[in-house]
Steps between C-alpha positions, in 0.01 A plus 500: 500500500726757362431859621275405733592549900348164725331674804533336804237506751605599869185463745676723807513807265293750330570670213434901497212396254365284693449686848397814278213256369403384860485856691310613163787806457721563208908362462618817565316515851623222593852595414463808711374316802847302450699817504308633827594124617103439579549199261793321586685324165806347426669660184601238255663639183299732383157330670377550791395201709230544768523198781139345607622513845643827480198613304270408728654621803477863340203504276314713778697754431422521119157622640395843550332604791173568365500155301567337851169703609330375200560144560471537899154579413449272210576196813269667791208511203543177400497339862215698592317407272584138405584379888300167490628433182880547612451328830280172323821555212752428809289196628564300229 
């Protein structure tokens, strides 16, 4: 397969793309959240390489505070108001 690179796979890393795609943001916010160090990521040639551990560790801090508000409120609604559901849900 002449000019074509073989990806490899590596399930304790994100790509840029890929944690861009799961916060909903663009590439270049997530590289600025690198540079502020709110995303940590390991530098590998010219890629950056975002751990799952590390990721997850810091992802709270990707969040502003009024989407923490947001989402604060999106739980307390949704326990209010499906409570038997939740608790027959955690029977099971």
């Amino acid at each position: 397969m002449k000019g074509k690179m073989r990806k490899r796979k590596n399930n304790h890393f994100y790509s840029v793309t890929e944690v861009a795609n799961i916060l909903g943001i663009s590439r270049v916010a997530v590289f600025k959240q690198i540079k502020k160090g709110k995303i940590k990521a390991e530098k590998i040639g010219h890629f950056y390489a975002i751990p799952k551990t590390e990721y997850s560790l810091s992802a709270h801090n990707v969040l502003s505070e009024k989407q923490k508000n947001v989402l604060e409120a999106g739980v307390k609604k949704t326990i209010k108001d499906y409570r038997e559901v939740l608790e027959k849900l955690g029977k099971e």
